[in-house]
N, CA, C and O atoms as CSV, one atom per row, in Angstrom:
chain,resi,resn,atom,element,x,y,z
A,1,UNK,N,N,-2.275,-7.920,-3.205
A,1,UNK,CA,C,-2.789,-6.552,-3.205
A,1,UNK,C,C,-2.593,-5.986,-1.805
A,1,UNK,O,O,-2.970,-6.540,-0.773
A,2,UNK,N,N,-2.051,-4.987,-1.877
A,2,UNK,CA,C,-1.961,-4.239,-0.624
A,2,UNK,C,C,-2.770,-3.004,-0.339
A,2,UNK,O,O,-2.708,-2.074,-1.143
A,3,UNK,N,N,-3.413,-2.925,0.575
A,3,UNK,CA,C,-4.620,-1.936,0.570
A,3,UNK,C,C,-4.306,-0.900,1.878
A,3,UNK,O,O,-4.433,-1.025,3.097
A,4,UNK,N,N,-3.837,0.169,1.005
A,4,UNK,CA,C,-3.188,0.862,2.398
A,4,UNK,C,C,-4.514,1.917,2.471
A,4,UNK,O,O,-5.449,2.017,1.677
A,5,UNK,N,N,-4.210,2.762,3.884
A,5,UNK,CA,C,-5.422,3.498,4.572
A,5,UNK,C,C,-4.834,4.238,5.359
A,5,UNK,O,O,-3.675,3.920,5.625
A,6,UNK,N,N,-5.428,5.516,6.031
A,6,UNK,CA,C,-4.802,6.123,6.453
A,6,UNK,C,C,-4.394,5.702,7.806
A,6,UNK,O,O,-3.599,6.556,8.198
A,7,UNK,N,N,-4.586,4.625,8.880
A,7,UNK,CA,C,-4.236,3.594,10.097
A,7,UNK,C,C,-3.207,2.930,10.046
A,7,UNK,O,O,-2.450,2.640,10.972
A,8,UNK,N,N,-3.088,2.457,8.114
A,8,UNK,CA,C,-2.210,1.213,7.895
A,8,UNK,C,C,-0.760,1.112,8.640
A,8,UNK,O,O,-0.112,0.161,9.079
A,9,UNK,N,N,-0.559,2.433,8.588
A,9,UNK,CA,C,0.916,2.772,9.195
A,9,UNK,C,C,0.967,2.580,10.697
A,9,UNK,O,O,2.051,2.529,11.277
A,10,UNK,N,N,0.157,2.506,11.144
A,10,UNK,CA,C,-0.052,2.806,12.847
A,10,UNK,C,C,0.172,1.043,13.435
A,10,UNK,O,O,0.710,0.877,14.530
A,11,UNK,N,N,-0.185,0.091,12.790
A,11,UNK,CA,C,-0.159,-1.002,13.068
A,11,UNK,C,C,1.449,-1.572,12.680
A,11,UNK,O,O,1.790,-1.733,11.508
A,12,UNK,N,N,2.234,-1.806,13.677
A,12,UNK,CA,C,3.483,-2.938,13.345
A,12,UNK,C,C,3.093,-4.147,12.565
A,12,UNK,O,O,3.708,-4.504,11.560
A,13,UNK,N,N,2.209,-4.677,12.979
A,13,UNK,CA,C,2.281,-5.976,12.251
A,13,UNK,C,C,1.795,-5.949,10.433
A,13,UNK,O,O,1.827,-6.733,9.485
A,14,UNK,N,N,1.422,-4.735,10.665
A,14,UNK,CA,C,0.901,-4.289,8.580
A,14,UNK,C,C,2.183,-4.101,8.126
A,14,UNK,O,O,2.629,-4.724,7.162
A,15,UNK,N,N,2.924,-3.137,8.866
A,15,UNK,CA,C,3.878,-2.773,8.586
A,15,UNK,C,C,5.254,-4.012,8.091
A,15,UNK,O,O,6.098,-3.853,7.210
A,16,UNK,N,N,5.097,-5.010,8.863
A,16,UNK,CA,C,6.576,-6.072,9.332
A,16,UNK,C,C,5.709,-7.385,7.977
A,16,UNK,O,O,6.334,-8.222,7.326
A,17,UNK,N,N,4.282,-7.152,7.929
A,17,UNK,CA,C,3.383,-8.052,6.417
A,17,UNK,C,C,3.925,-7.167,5.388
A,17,UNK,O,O,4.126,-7.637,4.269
A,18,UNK,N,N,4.161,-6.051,5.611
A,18,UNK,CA,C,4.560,-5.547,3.868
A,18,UNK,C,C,6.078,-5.545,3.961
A,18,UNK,O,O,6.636,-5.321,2.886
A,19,UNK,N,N,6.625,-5.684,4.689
A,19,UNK,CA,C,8.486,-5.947,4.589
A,19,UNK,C,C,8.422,-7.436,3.760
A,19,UNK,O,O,9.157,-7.687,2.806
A,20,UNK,N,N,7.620,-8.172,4.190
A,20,UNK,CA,C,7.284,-10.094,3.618
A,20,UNK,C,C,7.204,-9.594,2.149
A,20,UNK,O,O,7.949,-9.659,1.171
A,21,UNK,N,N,6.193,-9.159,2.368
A,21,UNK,CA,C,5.681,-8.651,0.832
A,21,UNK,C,C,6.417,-8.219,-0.328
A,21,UNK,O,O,6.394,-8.593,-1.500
A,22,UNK,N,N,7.167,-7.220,0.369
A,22,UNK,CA,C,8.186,-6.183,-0.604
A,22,UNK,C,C,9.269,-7.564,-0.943
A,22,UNK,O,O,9.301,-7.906,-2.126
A,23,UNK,N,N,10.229,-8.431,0.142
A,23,UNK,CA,C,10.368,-9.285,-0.118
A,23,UNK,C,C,10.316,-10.178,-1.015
A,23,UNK,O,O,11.347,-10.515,-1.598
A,24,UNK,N,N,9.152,-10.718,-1.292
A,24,UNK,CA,C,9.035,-12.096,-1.702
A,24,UNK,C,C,9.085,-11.371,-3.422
A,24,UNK,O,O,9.815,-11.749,-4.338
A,25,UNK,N,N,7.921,-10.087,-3.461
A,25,UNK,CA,C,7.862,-9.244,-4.888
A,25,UNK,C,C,9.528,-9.148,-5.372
A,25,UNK,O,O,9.630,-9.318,-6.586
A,26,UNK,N,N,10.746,-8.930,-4.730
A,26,UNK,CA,C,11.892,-8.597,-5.450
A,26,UNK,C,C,12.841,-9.767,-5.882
A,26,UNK,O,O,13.635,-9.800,-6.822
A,27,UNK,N,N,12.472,-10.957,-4.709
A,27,UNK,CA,C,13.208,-12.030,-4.549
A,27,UNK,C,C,12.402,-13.350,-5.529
A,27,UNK,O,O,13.039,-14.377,-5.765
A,28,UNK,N,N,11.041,-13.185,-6.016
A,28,UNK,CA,C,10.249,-13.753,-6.888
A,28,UNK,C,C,9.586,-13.126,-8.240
A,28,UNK,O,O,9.008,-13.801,-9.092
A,29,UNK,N,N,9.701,-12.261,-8.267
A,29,UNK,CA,C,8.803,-11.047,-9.074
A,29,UNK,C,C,7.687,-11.371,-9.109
A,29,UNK,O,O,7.130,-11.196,-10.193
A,30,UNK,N,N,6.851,-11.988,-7.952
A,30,UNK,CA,C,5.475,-11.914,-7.819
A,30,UNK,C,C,4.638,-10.399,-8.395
A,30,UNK,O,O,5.173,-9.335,-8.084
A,31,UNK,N,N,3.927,-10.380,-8.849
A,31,UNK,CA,C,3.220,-8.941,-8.939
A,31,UNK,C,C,2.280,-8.495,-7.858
A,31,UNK,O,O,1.349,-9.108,-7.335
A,32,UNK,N,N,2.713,-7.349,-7.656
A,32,UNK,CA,C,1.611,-6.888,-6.175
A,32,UNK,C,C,1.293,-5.534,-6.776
A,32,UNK,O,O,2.067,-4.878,-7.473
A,33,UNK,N,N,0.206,-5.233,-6.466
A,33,UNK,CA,C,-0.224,-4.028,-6.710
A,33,UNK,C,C,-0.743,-3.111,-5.146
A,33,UNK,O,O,-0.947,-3.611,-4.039
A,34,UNK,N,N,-0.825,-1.964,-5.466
A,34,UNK,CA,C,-0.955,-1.468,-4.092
A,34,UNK,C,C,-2.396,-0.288,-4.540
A,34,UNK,O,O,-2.691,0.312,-5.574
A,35,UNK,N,N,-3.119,-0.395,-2.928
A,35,UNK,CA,C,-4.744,0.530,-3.384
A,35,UNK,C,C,-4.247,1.419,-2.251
A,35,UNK,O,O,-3.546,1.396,-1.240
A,36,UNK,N,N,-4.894,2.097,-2.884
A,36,UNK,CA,C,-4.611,3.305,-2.099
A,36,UNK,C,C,-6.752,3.826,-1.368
A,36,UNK,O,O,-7.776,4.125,-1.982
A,37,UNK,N,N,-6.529,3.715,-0.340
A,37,UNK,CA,C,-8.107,3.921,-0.319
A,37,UNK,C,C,-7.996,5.052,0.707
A,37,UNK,O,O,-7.530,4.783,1.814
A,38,UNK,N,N,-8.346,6.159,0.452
A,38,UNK,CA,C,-8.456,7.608,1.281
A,38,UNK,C,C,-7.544,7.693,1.531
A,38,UNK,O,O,-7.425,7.916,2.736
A,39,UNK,N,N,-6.325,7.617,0.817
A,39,UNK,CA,C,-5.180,7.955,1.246
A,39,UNK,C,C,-4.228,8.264,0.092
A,39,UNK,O,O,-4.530,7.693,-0.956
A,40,UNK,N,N,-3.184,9.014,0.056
A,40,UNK,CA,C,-2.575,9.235,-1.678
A,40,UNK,C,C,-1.090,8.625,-1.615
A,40,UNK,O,O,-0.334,8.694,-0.645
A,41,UNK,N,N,-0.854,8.069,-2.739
A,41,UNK,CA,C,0.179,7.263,-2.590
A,41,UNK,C,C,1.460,8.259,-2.276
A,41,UNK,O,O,2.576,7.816,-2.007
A,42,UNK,N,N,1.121,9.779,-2.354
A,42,UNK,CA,C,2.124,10.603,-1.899
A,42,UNK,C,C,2.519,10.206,-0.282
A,42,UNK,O,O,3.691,10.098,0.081
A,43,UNK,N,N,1.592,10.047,0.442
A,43,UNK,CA,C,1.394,10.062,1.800
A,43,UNK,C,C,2.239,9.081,2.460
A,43,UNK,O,O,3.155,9.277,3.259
A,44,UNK,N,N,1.717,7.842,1.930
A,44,UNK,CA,C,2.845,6.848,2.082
A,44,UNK,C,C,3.493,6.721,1.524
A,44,UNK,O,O,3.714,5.510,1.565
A,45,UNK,N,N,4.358,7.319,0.626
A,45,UNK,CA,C,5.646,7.149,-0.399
A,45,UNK,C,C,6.693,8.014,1.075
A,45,UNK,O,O,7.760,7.597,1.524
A,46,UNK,N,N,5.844,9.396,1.573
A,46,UNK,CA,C,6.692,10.073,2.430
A,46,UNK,C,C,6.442,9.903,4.024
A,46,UNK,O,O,7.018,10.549,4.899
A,47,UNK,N,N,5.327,8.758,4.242
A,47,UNK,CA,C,4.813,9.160,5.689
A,47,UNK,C,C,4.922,10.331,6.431
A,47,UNK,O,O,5.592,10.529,7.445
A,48,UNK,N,N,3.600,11.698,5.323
A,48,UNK,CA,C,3.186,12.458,5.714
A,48,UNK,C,C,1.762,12.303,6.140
A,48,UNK,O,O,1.094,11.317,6.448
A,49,UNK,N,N,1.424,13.970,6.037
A,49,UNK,CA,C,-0.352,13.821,6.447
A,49,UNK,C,C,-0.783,12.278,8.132
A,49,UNK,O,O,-0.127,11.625,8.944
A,50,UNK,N,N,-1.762,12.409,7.870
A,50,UNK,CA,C,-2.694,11.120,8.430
A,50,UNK,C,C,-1.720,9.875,8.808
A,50,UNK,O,O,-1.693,9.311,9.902
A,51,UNK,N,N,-1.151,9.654,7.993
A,51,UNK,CA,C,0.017,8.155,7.285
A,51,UNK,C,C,1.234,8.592,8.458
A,51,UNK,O,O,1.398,7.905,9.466
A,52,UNK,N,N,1.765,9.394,8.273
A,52,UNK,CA,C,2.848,10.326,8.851
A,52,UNK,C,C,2.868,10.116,10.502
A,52,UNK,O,O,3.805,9.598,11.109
A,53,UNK,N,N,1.558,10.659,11.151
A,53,UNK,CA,C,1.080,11.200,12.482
A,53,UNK,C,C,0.942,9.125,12.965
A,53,UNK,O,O,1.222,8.528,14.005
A,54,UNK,N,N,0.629,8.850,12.204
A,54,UNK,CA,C,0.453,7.125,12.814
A,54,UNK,C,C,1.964,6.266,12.450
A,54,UNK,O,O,2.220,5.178,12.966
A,55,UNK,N,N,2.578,6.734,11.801
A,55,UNK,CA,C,4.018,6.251,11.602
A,55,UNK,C,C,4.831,6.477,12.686
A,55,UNK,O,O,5.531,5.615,13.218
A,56,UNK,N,N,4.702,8.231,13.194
A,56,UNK,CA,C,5.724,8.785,14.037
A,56,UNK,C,C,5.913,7.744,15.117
A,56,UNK,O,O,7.093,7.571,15.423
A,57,UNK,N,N,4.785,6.812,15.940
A,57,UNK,CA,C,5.014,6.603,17.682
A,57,UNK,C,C,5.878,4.942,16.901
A,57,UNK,O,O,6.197,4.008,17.637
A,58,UNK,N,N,6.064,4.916,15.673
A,58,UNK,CA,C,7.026,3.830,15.592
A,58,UNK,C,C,8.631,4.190,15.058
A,58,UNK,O,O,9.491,3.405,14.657
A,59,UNK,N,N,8.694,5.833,15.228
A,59,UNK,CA,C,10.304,6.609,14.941
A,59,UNK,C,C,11.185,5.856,15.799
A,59,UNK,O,O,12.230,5.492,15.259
A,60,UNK,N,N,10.968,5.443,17.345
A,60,UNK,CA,C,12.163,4.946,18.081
A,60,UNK,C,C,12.355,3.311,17.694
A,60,UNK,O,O,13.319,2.745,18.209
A,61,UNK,N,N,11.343,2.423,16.676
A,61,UNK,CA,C,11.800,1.181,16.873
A,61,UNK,C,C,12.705,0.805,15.825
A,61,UNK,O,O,12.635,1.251,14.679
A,62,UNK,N,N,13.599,-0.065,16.254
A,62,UNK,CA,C,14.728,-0.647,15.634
A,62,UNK,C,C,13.976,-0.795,13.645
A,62,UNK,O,O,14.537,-0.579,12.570
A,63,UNK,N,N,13.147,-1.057,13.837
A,63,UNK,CA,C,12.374,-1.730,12.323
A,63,UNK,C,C,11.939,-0.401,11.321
A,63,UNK,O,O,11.744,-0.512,10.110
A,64,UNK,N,N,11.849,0.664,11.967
A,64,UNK,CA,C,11.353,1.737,11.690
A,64,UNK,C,C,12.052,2.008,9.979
A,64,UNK,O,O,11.239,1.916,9.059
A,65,UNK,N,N,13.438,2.312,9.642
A,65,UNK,CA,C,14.396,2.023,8.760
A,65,UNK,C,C,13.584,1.292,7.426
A,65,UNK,O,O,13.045,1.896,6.498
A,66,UNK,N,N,13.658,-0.045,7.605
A,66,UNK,CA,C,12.894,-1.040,6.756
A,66,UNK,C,C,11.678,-0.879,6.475
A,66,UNK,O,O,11.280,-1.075,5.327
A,67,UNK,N,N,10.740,-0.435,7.609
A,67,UNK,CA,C,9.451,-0.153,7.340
A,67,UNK,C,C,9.111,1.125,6.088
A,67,UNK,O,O,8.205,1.146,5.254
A,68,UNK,N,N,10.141,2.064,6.328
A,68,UNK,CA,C,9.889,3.219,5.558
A,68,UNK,C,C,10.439,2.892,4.565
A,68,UNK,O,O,9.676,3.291,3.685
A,69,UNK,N,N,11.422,2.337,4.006
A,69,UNK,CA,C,11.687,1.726,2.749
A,69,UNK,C,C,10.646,0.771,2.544
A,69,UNK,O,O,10.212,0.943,1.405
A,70,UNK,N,N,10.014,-0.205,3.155
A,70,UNK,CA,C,9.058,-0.645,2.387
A,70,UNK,C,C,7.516,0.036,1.981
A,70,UNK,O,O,6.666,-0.300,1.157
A,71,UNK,N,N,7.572,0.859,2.711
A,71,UNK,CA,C,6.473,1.695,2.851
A,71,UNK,C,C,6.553,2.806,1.246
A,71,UNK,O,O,5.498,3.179,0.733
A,72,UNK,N,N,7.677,3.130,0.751
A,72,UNK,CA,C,8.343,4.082,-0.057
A,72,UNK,C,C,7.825,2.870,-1.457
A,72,UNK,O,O,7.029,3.066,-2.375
A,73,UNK,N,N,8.598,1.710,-1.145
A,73,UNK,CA,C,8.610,1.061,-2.759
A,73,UNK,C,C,7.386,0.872,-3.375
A,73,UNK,O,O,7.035,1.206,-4.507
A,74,UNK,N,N,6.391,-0.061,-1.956
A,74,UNK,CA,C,5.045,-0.624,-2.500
A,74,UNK,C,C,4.384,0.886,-2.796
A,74,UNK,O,O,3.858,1.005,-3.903
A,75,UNK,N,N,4.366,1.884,-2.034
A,75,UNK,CA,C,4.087,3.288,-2.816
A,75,UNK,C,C,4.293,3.571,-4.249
A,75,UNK,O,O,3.444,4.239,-4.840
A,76,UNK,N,N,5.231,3.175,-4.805
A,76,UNK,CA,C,6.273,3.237,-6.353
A,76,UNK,C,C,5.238,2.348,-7.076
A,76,UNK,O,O,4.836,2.834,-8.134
A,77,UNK,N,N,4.624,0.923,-6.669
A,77,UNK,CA,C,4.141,0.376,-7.553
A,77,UNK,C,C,2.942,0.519,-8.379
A,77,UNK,O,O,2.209,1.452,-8.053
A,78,UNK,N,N,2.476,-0.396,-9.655
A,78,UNK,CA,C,1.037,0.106,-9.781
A,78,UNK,C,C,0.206,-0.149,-8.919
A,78,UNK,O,O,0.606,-0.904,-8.033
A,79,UNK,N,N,-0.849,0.216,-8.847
A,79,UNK,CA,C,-1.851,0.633,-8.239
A,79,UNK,C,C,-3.091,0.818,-8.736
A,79,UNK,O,O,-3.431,0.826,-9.919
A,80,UNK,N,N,-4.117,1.051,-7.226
A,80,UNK,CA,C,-5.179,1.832,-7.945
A,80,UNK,C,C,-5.681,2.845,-6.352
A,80,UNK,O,O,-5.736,2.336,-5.233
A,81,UNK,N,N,-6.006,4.384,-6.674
A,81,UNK,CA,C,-6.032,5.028,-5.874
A,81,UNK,C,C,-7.964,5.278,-5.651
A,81,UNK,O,O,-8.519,5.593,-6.704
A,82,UNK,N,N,-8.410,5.217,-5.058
A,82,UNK,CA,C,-10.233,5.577,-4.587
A,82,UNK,C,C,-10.644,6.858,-5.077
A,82,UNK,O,O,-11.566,7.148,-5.839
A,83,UNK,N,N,-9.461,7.849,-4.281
A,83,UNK,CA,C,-9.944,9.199,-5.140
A,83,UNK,C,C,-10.026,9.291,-6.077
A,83,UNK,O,O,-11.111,9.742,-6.443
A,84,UNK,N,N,-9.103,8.992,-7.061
A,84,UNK,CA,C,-8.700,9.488,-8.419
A,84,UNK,C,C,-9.767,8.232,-9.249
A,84,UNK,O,O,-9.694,8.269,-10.477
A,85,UNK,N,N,-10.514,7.394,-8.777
A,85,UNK,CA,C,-10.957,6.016,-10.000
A,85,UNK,C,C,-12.233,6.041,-9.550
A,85,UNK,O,O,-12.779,5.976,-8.449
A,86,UNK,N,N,-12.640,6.174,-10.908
A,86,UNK,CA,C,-14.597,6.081,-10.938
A,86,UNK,C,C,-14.971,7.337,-9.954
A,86,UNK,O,O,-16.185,7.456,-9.786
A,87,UNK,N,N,-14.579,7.797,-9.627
A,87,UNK,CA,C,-15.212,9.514,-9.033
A,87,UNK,C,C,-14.949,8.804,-7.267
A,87,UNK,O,O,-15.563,9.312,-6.328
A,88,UNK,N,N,-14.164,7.841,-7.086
A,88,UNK,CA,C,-14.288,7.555,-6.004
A,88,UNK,C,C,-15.214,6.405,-5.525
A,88,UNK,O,O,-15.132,5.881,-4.414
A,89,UNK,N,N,-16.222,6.031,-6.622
A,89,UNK,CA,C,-17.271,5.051,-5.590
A,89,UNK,C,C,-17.034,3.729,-5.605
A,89,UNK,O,O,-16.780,3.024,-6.582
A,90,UNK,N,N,-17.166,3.315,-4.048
A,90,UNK,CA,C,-16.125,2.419,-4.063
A,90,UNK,C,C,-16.843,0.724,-4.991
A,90,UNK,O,O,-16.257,-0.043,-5.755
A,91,UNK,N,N,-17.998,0.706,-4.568
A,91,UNK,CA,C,-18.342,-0.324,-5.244
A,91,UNK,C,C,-17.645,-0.832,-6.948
A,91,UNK,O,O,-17.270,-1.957,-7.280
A,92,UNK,N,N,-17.658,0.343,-7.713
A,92,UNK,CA,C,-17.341,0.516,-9.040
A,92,UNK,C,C,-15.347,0.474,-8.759
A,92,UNK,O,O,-14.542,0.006,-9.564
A,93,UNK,N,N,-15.170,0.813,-8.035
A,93,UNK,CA,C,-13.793,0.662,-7.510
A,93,UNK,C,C,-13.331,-0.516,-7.562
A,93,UNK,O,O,-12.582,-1.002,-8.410
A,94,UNK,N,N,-13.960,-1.172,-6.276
A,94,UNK,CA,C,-13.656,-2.793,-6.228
A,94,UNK,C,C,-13.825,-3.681,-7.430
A,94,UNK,O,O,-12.977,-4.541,-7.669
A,95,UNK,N,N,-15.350,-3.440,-8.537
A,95,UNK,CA,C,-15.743,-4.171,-9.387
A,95,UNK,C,C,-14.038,-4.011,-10.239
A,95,UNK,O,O,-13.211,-4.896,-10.455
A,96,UNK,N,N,-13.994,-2.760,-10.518
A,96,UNK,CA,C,-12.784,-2.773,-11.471
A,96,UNK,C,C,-11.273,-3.491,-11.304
A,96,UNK,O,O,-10.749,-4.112,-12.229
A,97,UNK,N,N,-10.738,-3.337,-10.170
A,97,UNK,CA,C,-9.707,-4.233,-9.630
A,97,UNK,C,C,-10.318,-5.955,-9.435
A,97,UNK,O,O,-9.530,-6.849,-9.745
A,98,UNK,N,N,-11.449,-6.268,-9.020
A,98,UNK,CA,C,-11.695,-7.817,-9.347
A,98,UNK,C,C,-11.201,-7.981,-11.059
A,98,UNK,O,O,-10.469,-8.828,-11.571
A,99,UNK,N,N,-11.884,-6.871,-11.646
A,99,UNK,CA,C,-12.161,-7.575,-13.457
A,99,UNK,C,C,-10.032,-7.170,-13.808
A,99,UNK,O,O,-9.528,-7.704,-14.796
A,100,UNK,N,N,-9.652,-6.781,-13.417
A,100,UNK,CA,C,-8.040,-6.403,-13.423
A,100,UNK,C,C,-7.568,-7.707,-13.134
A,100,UNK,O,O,-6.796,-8.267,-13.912
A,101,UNK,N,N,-7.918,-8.187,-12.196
A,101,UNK,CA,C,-6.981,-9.396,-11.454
A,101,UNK,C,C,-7.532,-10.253,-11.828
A,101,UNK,O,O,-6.590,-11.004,-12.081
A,102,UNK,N,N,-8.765,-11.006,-12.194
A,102,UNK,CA,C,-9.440,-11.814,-13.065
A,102,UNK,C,C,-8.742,-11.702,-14.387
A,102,UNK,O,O,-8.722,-12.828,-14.882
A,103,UNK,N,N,-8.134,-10.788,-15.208
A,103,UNK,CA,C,-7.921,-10.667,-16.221
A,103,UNK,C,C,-6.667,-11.399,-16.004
A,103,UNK,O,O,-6.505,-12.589,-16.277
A,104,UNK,N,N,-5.393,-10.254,-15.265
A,104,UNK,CA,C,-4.476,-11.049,-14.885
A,104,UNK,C,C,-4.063,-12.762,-14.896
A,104,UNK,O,O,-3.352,-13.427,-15.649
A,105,UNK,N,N,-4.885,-13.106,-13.666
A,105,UNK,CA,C,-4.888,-14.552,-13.443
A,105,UNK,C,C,-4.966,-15.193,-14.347
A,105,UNK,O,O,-3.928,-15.807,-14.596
A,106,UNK,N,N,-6.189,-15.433,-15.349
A,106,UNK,CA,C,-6.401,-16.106,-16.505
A,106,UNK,C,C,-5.113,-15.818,-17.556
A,106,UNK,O,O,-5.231,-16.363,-18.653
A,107,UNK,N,N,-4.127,-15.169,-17.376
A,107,UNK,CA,C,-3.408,-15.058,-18.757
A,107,UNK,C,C,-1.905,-15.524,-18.097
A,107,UNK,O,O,-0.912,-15.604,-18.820
């Protein structure tokens, strides 16, 4: 599960964990799902808004390329977004993705 936020982008090393990620998902078909928590999967599909402004001070590095393609796909996948599920609250949020991936696992 990848739990992006509106910071997530600002950190290299989140960034160079979801290149692994995107990875291992195409080269295994592991299933990953991606949360979106105060943040819309528009945002990071385009590194605009919030997502965008913490992406930019990594425009000059060599990795930048890869990052935004991985940043674009795990965007593409299912998901679950905070705003849009249970009115937002997060407790009822989390409960629902445990009983998702509990379900998952067991089958």
């Amino acid at each position: 599960i990848i739990v992006f936020s509106k910071n997530y982008s600002a950190l290299s090393w989140c960034l160079e964990e979801l290149v692994k990620i995107m990875e291992c998902h195409m080269m295994t078909e592991h299933t990953v799902y991606s949360l979106f928590y105060d943040v819309e999967p528009t945002e990071i599909r385009k590194q605009s808004g919030t997502v965008g402004e913490a992406f930019a001070k990594h425009e000059n590095e060599e990795a930048a390329g890869k990052w935004r393609g991985a940043l674009k796909e795990a965007a593409d996948l299912a998901g679950w977004e905070l705003k849009n599920t249970l009115d937002g609250h997060e407790a009822k949020f989390i409960n629902k993705i445990v009983q998702h991936i509990s379900l998952e696992l067991r089958s």
